[in-house]
KOLVOVO-501826 format. One line per 8 residues: their letters; for each residue y, x, z of N, C-alpha, C. Coordinates in steps of 0.001 Angstrom, whole numbers, plus 500000, padded with zeros to 6 digits. Layout:
BEGIN
A) Y/X/Z/Y/X/Z/Y/X/Z  ...
This chain:
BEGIN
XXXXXXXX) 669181/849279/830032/667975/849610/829303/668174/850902/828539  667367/851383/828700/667448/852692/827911/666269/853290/826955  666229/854124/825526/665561/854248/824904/665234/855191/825119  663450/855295/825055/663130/856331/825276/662638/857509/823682  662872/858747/823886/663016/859248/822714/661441/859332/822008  660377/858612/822326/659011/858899/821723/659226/857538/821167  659309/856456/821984/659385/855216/821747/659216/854780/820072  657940/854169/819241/657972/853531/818013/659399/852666/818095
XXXXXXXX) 660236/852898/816832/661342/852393/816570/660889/850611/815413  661109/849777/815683/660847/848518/815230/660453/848372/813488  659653/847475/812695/659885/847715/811703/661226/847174/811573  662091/847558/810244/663185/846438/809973/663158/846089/809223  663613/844160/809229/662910/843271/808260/663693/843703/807005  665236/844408/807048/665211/844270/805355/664905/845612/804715  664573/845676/803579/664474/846997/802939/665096/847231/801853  665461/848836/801551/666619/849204/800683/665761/849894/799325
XXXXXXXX) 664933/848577/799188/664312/849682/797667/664587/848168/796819  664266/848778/795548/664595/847575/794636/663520/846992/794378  663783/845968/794026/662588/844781/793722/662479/843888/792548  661635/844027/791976/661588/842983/790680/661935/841848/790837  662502/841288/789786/663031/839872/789848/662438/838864/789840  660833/839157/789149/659793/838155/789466/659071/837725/791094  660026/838932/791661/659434/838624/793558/660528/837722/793912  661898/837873/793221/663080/837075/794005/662469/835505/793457
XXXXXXXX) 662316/835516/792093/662717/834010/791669/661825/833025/792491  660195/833308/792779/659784/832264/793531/660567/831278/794812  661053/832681/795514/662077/831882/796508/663618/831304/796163  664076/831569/795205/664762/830879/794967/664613/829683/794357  663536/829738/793649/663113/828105/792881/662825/827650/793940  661998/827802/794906/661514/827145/795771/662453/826400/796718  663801/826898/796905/664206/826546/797740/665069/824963/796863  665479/825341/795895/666118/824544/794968/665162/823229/794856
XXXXXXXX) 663811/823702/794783/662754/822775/794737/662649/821579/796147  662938/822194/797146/662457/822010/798164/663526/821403/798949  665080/821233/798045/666292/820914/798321/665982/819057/797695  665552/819026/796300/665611/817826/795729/664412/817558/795932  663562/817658/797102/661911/817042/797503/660428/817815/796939  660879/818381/796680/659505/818967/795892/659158/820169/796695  657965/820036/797183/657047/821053/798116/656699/822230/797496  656183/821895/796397/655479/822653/795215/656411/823255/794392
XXXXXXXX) 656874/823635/793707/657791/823785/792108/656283/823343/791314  655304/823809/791336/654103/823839/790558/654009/822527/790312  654134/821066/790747/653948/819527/790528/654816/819158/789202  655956/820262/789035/656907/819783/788113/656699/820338/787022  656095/821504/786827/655338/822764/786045/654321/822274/785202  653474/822279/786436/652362/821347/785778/652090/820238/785536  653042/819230/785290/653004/817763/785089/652067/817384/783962  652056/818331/782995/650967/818008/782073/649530/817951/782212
XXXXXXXX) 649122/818688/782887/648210/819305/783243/647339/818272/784625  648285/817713/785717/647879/816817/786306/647490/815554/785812  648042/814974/784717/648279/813722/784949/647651/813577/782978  647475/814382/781816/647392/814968/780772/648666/814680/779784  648458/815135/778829/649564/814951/777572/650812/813683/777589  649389/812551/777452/650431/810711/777013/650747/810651/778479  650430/810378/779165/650845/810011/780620/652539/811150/781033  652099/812271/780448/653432/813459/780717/654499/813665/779644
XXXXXXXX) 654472/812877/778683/654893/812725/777507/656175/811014/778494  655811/810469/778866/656192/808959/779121/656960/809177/780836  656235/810199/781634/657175/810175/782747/657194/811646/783111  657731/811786/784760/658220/813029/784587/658408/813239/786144  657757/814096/787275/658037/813967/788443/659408/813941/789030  660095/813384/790040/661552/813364/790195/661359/813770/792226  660562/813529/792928/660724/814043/794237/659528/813478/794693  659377/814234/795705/657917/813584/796605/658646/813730/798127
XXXXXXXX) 658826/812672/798780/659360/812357/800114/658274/812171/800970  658229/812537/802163/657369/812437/803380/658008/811920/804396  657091/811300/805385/657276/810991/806410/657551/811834/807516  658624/811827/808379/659160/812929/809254/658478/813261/810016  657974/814652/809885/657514/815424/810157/656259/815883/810148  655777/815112/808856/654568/815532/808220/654444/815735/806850  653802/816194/805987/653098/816680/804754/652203/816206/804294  651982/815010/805001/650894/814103/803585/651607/812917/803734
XXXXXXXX) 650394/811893/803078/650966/810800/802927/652722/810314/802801  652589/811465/801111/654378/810672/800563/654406/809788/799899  655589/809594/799540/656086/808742/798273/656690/809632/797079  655337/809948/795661/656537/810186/794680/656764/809326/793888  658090/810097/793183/659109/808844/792800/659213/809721/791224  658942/808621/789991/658643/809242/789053/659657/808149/788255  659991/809251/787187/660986/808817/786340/659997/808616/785062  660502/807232/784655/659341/806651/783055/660099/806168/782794
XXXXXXXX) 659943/806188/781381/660799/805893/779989/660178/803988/780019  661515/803584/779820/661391/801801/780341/660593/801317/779847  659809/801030/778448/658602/800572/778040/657552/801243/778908  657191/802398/779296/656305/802552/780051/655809/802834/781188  656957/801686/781802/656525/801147/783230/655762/800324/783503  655834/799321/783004/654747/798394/783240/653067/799231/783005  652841/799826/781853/651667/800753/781913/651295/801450/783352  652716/802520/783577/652277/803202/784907/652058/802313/786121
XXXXXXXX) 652348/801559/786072/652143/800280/787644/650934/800215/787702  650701/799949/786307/648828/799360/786462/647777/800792/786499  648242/802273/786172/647635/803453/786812/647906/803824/788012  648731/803442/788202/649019/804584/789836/647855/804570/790926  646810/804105/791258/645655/804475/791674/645244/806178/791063  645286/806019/789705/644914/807307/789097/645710/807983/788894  646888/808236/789164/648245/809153/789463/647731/809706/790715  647643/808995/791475/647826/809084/793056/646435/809961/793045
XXXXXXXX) 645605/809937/792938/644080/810543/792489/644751/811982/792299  644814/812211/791019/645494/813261/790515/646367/814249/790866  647302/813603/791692/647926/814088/792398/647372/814953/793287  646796/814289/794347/646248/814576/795474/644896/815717/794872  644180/815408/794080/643472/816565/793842/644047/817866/792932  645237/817461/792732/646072/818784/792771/646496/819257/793888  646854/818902/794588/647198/819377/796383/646666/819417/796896  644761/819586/796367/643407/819874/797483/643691/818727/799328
XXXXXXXX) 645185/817502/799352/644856/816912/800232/645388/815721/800141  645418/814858/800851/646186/813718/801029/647743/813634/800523  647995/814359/799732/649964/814707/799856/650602/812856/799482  650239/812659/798728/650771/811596/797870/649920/810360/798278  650654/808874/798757/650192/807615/798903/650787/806188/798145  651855/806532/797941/652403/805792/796767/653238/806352/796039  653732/805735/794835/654680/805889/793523/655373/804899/793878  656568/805565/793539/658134/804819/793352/658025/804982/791692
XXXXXXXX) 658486/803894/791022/658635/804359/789685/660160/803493/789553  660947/804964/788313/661955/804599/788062/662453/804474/786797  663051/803532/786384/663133/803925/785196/664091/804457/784801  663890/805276/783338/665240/806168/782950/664998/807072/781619  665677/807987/781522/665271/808671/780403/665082/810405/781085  663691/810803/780275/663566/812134/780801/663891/813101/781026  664420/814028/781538/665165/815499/781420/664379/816454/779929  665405/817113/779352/664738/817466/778385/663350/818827/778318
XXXXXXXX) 662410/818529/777774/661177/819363/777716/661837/820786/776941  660868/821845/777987/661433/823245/776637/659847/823196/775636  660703/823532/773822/659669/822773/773042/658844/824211/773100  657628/823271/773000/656492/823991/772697/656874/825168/771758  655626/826233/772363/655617/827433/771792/655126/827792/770467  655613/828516/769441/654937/828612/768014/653845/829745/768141  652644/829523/767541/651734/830457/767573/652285/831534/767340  651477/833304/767673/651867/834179/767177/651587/834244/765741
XXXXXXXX) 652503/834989/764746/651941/835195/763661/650608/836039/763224  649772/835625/761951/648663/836034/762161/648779/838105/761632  648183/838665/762166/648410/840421/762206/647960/840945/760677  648771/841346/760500/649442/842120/759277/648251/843591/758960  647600/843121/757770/646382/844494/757454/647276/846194/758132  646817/846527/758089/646918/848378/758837/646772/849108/757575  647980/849619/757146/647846/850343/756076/646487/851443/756473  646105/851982/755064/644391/852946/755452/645292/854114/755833
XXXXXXXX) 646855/854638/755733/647040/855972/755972/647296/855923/757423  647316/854648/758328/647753/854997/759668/646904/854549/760082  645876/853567/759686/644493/853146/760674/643487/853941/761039  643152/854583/760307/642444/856251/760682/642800/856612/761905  644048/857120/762258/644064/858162/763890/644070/856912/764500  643882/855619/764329/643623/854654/765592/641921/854004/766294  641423/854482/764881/639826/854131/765402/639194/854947/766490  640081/856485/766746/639909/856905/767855/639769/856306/769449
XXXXXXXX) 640523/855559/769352/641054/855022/770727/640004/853610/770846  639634/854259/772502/638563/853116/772664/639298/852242/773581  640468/852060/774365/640747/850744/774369/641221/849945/773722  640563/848526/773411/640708/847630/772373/642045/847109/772920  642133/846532/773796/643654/845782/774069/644977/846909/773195  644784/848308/773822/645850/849296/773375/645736/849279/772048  644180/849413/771029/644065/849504/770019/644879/848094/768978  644426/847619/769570/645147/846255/768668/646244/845676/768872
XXXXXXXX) 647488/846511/769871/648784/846642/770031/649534/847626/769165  648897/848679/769314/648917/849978/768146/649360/849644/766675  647605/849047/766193/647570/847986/764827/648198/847797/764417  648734/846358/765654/650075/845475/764868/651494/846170/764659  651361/847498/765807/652858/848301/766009/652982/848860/764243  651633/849306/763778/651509/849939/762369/651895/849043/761381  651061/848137/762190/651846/847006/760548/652977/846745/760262  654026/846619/761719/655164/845880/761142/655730/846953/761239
XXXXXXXX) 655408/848066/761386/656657/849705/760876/656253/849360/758957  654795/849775/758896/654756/849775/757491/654840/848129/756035  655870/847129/757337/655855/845612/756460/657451/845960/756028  658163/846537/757302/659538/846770/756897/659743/847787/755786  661051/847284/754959/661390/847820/753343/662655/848338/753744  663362/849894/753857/664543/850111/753856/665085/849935/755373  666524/850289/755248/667186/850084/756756/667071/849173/757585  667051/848725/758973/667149/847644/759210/668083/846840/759164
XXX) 668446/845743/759465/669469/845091/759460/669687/844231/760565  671121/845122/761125/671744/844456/762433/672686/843388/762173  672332/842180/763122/672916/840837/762939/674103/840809/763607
């Protein structure tokens, strides 16, 4: 075989430019995800959000298993804190609901429930603090600027130059 010299040369699949780390991590969670049963990473993410607060507060997704060689109709298998098993037995109709209209399909047909204690939650986030008045000698050259998002990044940049007293202090 021989190449001919006009001949389009192939794309090639890898490329030598750099890439943000927010393009790598999906596939790597995913695969990690997809190692201990989980299709989604998003089912484990959003556990609150499917199922609400008390219900995600009490258990905690642990794998969703399928039948070989298909994608619906699994089994997930959910880890609940031992008093509130007996509760989840008598929802899982409305788990299973939930579920599935999070996965726009059939994914989920029964719950395994296990009992145990939860993996630990990262704690909730503290509000931002509320924004610090704009001294009048630097708010002036900012009423110029008509984007508001930039403008009220600016603001707060003014406030906390003019909240700090003296050197800073490195820890």
């Amino acid at each position: 075989m021989s190449k001919r010299a006009g001949a389009p040369r192939p794309e090639s699949v890898r490329s030598n430019r750099s890439r943000a780390v927010s393009e790598l991590l999906p596939a790597i969670g995913g695969a990690a995800f997809r190692r201990f049963g989980f299709v989604q990473s998003a089912v484990v993410s959003r556990w609150p959000d499917i199922v609400g607060p008390r219900l995600s507060a009490a258990s905690a997704p642990e794998s969703i298993r399928f039948p070989h060689g298909k994608k619906q109709d699994g089994t997930l298998t959910l880890v609940v804190r031992g008093a509130h098993a007996p509760m989840m037995q008598h929802i899982q109709p409305e788990i299973i609901e939930r579920v599935n209209r999070f996965f726009g399909y059939c994914a989920v047909a029964r719950i395994q429930i296990r009992q145990g204690e939860l993996p630990a939650r990262m704690p909730a986030r503290k509000a931002p603090p509320a924004p610090q008045p704009v001294p009048p000698e630097m708010g002036d050259g900012l009423k110029g600027i008509a984007d508001p998002e930039l403008r009220a990044v600016l603001e707060s940049f003014a406030a906390g130059v003019a909240a700090t007293r003296g050197l800073p202090k490195v820890s």
